[in-house]
C-alpha positions as CSV (number, residue, x, y, z in Angstrom):
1,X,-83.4,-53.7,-43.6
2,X,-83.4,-55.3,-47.1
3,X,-80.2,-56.9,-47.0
4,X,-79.1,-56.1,-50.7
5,X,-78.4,-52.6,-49.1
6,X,-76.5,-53.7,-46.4
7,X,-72.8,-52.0,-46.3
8,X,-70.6,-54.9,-47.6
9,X,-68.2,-55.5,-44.6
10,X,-64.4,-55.2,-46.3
11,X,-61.9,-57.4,-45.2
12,X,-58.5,-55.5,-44.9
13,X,-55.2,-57.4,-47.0
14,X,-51.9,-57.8,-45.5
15,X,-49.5,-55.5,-46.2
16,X,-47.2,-56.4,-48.5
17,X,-43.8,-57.1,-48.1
18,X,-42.4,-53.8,-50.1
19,X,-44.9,-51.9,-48.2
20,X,-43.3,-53.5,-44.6
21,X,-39.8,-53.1,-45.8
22,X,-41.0,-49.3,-46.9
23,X,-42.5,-48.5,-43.4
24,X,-39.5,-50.1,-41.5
25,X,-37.1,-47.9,-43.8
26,X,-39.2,-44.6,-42.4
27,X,-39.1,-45.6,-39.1
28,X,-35.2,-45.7,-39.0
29,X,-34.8,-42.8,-40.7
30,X,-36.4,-40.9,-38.3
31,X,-34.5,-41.9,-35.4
32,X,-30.2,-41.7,-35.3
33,X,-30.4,-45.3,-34.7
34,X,-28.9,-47.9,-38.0
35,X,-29.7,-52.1,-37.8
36,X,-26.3,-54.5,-38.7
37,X,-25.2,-58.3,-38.7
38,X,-22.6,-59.4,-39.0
39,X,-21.1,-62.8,-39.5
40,X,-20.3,-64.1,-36.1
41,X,-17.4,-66.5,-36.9
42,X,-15.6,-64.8,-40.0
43,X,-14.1,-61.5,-39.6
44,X,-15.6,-59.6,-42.7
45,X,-17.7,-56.6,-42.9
46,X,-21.3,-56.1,-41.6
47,X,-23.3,-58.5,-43.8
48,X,-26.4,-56.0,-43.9
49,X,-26.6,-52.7,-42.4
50,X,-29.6,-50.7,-42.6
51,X,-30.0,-47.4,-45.0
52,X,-29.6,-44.8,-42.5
53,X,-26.6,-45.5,-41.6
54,X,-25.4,-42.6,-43.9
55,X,-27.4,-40.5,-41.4
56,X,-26.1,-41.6,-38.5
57,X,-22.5,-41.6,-39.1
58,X,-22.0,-40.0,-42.5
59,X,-20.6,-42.9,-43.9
60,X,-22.2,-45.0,-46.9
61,X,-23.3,-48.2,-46.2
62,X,-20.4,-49.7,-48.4
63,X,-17.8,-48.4,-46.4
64,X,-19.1,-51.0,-43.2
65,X,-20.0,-53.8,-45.6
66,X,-16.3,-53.5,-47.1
67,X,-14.3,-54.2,-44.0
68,X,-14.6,-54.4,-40.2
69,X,-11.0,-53.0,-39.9
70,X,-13.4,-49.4,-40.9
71,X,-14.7,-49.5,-37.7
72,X,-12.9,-51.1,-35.6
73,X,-10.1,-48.1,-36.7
74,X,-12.5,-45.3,-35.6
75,X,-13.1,-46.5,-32.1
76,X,-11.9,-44.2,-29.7
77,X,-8.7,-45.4,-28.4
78,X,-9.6,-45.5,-24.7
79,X,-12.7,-47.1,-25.6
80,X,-11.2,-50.3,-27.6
81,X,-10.1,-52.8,-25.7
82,X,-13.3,-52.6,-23.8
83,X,-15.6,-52.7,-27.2
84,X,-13.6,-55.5,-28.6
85,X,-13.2,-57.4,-25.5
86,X,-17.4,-57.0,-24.9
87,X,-18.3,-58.3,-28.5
88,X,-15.6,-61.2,-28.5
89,X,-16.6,-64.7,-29.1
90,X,-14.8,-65.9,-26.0
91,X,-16.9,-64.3,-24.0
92,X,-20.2,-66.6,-22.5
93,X,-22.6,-63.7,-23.1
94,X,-24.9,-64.0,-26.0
95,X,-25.8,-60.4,-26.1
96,X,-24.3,-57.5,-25.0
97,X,-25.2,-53.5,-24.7
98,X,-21.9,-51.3,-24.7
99,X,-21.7,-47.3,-25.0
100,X,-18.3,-46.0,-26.4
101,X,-17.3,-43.5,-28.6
102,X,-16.5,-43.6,-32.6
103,X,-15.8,-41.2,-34.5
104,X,-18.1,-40.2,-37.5
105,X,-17.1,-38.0,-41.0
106,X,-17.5,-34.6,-39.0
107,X,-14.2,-35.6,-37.4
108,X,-16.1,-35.5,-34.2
109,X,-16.2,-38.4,-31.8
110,X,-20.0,-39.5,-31.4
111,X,-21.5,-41.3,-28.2
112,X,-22.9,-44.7,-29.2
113,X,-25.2,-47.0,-27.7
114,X,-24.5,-50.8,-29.0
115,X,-27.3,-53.5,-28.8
116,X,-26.7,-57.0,-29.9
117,X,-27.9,-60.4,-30.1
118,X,-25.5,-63.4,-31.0
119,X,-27.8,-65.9,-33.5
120,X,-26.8,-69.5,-33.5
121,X,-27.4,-71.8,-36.2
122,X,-29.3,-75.2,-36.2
123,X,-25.9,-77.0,-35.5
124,X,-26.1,-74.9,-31.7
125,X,-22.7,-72.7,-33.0
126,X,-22.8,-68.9,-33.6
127,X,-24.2,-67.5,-36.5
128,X,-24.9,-64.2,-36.8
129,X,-24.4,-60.9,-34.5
130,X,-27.6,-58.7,-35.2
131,X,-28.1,-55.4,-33.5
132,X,-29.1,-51.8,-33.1
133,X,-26.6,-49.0,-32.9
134,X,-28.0,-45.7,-31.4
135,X,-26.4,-42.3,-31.6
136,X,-26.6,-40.7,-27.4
137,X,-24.2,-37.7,-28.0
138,X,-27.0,-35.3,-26.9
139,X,-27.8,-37.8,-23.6
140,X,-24.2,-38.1,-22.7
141,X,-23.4,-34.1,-23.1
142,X,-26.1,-33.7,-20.7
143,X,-25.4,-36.6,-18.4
144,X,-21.7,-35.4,-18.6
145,X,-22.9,-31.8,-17.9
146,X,-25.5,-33.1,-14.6
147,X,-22.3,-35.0,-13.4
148,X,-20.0,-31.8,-13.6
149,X,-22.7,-30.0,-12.0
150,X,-23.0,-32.6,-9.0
151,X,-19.3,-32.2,-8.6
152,X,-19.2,-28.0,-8.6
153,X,-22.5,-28.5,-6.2
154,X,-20.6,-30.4,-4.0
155,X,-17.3,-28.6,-4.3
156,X,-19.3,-25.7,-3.6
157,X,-21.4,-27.5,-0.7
158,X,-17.8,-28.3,0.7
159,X,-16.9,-24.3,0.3
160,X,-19.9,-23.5,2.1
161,X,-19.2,-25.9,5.0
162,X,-15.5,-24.9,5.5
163,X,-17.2,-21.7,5.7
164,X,-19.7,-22.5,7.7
165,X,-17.3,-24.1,10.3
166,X,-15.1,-21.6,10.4
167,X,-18.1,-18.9,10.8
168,X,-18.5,-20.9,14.1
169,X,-15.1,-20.5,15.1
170,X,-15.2,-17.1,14.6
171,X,-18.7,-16.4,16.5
172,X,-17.8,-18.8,19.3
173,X,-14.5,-16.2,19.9
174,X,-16.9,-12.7,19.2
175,X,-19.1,-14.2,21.7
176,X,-16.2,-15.0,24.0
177,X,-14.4,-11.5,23.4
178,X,-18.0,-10.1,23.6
179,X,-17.9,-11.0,27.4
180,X,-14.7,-9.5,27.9
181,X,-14.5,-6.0,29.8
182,X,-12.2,-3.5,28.0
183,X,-10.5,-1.3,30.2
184,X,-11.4,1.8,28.2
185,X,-13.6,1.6,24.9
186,X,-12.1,4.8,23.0
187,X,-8.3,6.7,22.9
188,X,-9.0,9.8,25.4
189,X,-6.5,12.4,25.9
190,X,-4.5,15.1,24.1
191,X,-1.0,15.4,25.1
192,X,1.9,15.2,22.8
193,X,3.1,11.8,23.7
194,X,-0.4,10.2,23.4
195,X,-0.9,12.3,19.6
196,X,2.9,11.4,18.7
197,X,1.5,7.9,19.1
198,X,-1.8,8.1,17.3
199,X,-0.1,9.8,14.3
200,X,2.2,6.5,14.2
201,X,-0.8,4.2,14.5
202,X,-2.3,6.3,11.3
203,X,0.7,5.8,9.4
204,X,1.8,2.0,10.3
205,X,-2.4,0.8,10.0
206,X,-2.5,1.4,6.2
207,X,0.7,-1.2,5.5
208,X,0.7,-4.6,6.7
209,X,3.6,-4.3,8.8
210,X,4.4,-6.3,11.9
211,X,3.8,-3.8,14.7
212,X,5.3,-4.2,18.2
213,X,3.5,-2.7,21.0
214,X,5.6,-1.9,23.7
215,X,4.7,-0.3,27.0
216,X,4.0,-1.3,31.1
217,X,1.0,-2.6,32.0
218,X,-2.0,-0.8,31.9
219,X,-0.9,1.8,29.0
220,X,-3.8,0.6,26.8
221,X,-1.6,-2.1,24.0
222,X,-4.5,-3.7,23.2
223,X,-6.4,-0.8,22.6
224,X,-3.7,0.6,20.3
225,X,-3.7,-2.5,18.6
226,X,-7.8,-2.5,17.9
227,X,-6.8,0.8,16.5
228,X,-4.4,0.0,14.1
229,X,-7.1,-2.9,13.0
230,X,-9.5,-0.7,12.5
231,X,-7.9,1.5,10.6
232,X,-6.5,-1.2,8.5
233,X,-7.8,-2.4,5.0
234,X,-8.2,-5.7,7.1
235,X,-11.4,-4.2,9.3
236,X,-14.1,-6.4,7.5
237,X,-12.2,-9.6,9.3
238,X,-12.1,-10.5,12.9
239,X,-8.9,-8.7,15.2
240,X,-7.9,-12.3,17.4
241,X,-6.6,-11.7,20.6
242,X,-4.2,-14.2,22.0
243,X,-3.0,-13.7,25.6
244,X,0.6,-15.4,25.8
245,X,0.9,-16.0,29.9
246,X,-2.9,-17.6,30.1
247,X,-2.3,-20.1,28.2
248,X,-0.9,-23.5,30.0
249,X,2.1,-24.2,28.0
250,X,1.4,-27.9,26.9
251,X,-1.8,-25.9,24.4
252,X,0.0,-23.0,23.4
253,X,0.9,-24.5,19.9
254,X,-2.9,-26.4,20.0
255,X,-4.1,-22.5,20.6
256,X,-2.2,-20.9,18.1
257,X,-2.1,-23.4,15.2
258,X,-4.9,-26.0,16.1
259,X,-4.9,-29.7,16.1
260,X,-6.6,-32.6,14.5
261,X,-8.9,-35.5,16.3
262,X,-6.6,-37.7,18.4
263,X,-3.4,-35.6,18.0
264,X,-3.5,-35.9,21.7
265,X,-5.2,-37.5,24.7
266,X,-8.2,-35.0,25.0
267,X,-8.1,-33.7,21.7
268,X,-11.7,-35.5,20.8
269,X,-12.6,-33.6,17.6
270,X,-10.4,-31.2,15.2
271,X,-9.7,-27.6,16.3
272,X,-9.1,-24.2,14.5
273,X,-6.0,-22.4,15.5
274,X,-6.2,-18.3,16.2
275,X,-3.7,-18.1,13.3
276,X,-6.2,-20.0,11.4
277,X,-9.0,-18.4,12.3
278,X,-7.5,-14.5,11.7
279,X,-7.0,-15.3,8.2
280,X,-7.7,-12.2,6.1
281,X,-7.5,-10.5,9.6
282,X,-5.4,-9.3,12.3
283,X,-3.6,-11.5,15.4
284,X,-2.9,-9.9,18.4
285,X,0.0,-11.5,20.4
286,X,0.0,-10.2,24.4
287,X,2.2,-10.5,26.4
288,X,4.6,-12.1,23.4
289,X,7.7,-12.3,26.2
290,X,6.1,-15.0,28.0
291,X,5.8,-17.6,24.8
292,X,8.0,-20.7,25.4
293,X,11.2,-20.8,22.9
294,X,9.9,-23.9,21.4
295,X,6.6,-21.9,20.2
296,X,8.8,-19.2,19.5
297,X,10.6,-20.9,16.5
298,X,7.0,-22.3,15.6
299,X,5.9,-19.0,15.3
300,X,8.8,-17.5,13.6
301,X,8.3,-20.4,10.3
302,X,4.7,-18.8,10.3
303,X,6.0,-15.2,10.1
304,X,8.8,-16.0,7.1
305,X,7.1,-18.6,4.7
306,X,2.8,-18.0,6.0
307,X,2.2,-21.4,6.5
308,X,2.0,-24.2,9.4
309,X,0.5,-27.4,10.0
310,X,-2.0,-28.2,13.0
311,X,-0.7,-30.7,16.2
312,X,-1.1,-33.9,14.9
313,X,-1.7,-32.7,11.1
314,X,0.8,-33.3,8.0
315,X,-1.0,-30.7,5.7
316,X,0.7,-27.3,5.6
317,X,-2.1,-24.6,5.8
318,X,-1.3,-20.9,4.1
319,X,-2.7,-18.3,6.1
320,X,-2.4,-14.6,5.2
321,X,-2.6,-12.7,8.9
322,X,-1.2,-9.6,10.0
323,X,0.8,-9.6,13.6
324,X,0.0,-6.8,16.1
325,X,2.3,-7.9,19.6
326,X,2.7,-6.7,22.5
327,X,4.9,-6.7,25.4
328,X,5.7,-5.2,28.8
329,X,9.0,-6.8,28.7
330,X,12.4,-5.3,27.6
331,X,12.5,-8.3,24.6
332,X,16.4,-7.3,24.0
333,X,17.0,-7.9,27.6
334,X,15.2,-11.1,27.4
335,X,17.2,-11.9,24.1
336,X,20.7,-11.4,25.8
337,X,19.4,-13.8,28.5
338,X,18.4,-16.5,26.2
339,X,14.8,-16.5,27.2
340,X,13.8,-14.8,23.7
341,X,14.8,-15.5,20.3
342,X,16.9,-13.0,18.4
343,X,15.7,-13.7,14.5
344,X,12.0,-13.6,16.3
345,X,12.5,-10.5,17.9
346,X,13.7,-9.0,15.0
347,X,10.8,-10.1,12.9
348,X,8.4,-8.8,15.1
349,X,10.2,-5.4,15.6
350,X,9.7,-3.8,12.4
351,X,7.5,-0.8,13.3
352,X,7.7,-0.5,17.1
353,X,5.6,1.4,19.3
354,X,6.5,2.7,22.7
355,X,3.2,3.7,24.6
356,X,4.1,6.4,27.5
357,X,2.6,5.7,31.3
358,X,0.2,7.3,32.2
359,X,2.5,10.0,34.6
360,X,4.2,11.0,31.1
361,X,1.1,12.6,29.7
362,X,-0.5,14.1,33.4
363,X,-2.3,16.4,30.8
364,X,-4.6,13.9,29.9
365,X,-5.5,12.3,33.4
366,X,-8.6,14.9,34.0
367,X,-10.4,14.0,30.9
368,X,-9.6,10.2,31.7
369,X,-11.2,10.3,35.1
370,X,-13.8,12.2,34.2
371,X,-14.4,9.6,31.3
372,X,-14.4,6.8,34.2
373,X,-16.6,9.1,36.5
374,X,-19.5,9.2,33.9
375,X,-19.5,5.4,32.5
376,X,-19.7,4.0,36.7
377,X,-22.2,6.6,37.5
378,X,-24.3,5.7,34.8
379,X,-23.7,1.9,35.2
380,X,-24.6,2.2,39.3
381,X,-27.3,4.7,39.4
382,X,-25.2,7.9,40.6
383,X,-25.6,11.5,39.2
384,X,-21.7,12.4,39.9
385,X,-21.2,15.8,37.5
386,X,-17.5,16.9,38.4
387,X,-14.3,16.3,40.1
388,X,-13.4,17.8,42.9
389,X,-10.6,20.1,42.7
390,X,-8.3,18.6,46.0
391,X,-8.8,15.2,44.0
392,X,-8.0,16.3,40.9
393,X,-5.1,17.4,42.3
394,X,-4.4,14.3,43.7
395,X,-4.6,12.7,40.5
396,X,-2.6,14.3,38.9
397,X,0.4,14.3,41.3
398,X,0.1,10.4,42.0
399,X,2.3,8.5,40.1
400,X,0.6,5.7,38.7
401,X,2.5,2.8,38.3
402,X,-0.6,0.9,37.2
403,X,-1.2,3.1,34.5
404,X,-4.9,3.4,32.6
405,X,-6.2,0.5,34.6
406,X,-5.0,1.4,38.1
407,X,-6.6,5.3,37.3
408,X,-9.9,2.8,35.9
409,X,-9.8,1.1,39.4
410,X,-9.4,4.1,41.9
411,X,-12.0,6.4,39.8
412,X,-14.7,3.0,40.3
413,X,-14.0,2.8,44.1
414,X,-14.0,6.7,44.5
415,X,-17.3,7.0,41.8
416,X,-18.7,3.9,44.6
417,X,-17.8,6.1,48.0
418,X,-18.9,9.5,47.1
419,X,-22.0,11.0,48.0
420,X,-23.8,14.2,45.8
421,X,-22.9,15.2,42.5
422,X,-19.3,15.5,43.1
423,X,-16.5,13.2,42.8
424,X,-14.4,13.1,45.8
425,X,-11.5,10.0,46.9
426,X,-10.8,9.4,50.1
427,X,-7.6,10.1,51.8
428,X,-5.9,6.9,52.5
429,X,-7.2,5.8,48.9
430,X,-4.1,6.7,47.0
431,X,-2.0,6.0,50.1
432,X,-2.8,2.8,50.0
433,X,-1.8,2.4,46.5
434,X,1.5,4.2,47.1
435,X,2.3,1.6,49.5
436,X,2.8,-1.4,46.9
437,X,5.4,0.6,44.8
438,X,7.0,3.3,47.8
439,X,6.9,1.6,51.0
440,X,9.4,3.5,53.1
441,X,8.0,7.2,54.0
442,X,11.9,8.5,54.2
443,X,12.1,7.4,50.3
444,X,12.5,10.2,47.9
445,X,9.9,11.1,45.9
446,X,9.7,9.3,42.3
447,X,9.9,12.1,40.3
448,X,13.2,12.9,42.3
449,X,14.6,9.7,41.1
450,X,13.3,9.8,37.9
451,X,15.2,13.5,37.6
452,X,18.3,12.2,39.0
453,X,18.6,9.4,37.0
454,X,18.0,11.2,33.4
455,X,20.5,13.8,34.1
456,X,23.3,10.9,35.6
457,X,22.4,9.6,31.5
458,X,22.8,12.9,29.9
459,X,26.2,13.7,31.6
460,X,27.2,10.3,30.4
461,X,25.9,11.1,27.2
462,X,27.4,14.7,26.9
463,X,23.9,15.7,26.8
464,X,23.3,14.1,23.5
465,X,19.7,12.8,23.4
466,X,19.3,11.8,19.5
467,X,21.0,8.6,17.8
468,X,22.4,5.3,19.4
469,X,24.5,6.5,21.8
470,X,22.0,8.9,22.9
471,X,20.4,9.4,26.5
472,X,17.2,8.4,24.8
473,X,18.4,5.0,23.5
474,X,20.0,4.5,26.6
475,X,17.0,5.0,28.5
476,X,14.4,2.7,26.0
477,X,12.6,5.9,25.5
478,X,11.4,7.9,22.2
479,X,13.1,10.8,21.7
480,X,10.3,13.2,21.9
481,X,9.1,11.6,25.1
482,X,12.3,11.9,26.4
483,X,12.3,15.9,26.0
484,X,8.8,16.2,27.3
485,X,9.7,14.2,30.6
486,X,12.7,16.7,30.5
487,X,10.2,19.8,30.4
488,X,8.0,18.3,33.0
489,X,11.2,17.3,35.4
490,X,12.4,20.8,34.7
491,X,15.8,19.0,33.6
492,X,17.9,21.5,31.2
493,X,21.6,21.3,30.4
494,X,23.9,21.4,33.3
495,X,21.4,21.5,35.7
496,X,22.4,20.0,38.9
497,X,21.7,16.5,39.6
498,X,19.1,15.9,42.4
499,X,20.2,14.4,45.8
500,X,18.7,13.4,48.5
């Protein structure tokens, strides 16, 4: 190629310094970031600062260059000793990067990052401070925001664990009450006593009212308790069931109220309390007669003022549980003896319920066996259809000082020996149970004493049976139960005491 038509090769020229001083004016401008200096050694304002500082801040340039005191005065208070301590001359560091707030012409306080370089002169002393100051508002809102969302994470991973803990608790007690054999899983029967009762439990279940179960053993309190639960706007959390007598009495206040790690020798981690652990829900005191007087007043703080603190804790906890108790003891006997706390007593007798035996409501013992006949045929393989009629009369003239349970018992030994489809008990069966509560053959008969002895209380009474110095106070009984035992005894005024 001829090289007279060769492309001449042109040799780019420097920018000039205008044109560098043009571009480096853009480039500011389009970031929230303004270039300063200031005079290291004499306090004045900034020396230079860079265009876009108006765009930054809202300020003029003029306003910096006129006097530090303009912004040193808009540092945020909380934020000034540490600015002015960072860009002080005492200091050994020869540059320094600082974020702190100052507030701009909005009225607004604006998050700053502060760059800077300390320039010495030839003589090796400080010169100049030259640096970059960058607006971060936006960064720090959201670094702000990610840090308040760390801390409602973890508040709400803590939430999640307490709940998660106490889930536990409350599976670990399902499972244990899960294994435990109710002696009857529904309310059978229709006599008056029993529907007297039930209409009661309707009423008191739809308050939160203490409820005091009182009736001999076997009469179904716990059941009557799970009722009242059930029926309760409480039902979505867990009924706890604490029995008084089986617990040793060195853990009844561990049991009821928990601990904390090392609150005592044994106690190797922290423990939710049954009080704890029915928040929300119901706690079911048995056998409340037999709790020491020392847990007594314990459990009479948690009653008035809903709050305790675990064995070995300092921290009050507020609980919000509803008490169901229960008790086959005569607590106002036990209160004149000193063995049971009057203020606790009457704190946990505001809606008492008096559950008849089981020879108070005969009416109901045929549908009760029969209930018993068909859950232990079906659980060992039998095909047992009735009762017999001789046994049903049996039945229903035993006594039953063992109540429900004792009726549960004979019914599984009888359901055991019979043979066929019918239910039949053998003779000495009932004897045999007579013998623990009537040992002597020549003794009268129990409803004979029973007769006797409400008619020796009605004389006294001048046949009165309503009020507080009626024959039914007298006797610890409900009035209506009182009239019914009358009917069944065949006891009407001034009929002739029984004697033997």
């Amino acid at each position: 190629m001829d090289k007279a038509k060769r492309p001449s090769q042109e040799i780019p020229c420097k920018d000039s310094l205008k044109e560098i001083e043009l571009r480096q004016s853009l480039i500011l401008r389009s970031v929230p970031m303004a270039v300063y200096a200031v005079n290291a050694i004499k306090d004045t304002g900034a020396i230079y600062i860079s265009e876009n500082i108006e765009i930054v801040t809202g300020f003029e340039a003029e306003e910096f260059m006129a006097s530090v005191d303009f912004w040193r005065s808009r540092i945020h208070p909380d934020d000034k000793d540490m600015v002015l301590g960072a860009v002080s001359l005492n200091s050994s560091k020869t540059n320094f990067e600082i974020e702190y707030r100052w507030k701009c012409s909005d009225g607004k306080y604006h998050w700053f990052l502060d760059r800077a370089v300390l320039i010495k002169g030839d003589d090796g002393k400080p010169k100049e401070i030259v640096g970059t100051w960058l607006d971060i508002t936006k960064r720090k809102i959201t670094e702000q925001a990610l840090v308040q969302s760390n801390i409602e994470l973890e508040s709400a991973l803590d939430e999640v664990n307490k709940l998660r803990k106490r889930l536990e608790s409350e599976n670990i007690y399902l499972k244990e009450e899960i294994k435990t054999e109710h002696n009857f899983e529904e309310i059978i029967g229709s006599s008056e006593v029993l529907e007297e009762v039930l209409d009661n439990v309707e009423k008191v279940a739809k308050t939160d009212a203490t409820v005091l179960i009182r009736g001999e053993t076997g009469t179904g309190k716990e059941l009557i308790a799970r009722s009242i639960h059930n029926l309760s706007k409480r039902n979505g959390r867990p009924l706890v069931k604490v029995n008084c007598p089986a617990i040793p009495a060195g853990l009844i206040e561990s049991e009821l109220f928990g601990h904390e790690k090392g609150a005592f020798t044994g106690a190797l981690s922290k423990k939710i309390g049954k009080f704890e652990l029915a928040d929300g829900g119901t706690i079911m005191l048995d056998e409340l007669g037999d709790l020491p007087l020392e847990s007594q007043a314990k459990l009479l703080r948690v009653l008035q003022e809903k709050e305790f603190e675990r064995v070995g804790g300092t921290r009050s906890i507020k609980v919000d549980v509803r008490v169901i108790a229960a008790t086959n003891r005569d607590l106002e006997d036990a209160v004149n003896e000193g063995k049971f706390r009057a203020d606790l007593f009457y704190r946990m007798n505001v809606f008492p319920i008096d559950l008849p035996g089981l020879r108070e409501r005969t009416q109901d013992i045929e549908p009760l066996a029969l209930y018993f006949m068909n859950k232990f045929s079906n659980k060992i393989g039998k095909n047992l259809t009735k009762i017999g009629s001789e046994t049903l009369k049996k039945l229903i003239n035993y006594s039953w000082p063992g109540n429900i349970r004792e009726l549960e018992n004979v019914i599984e030994r009888a359901t055991i020996l019979s043979s066929g489809n019918i239910l039949h008990i053998s003779e000495n069966l009932l004897d045999n149970h007579k013998k623990i509560e009537m040992p002597g053959s020549s003794s009268p008969k129990l409803e004979d004493i029973e007769r006797e002895h409400i008619i020796n209380i009605l004389k006294t009474t001048s046949w009165q049976i309503h009020g507080d110095r009626g024959a039914a106070k007298i006797l610890g009984m409900n009035p209506s139960t009182l009239r019914t035992r009358m009917t069944k005894l065949g006891i009407k005024k001034k009929t002739v005491p029984f004697t033997s």
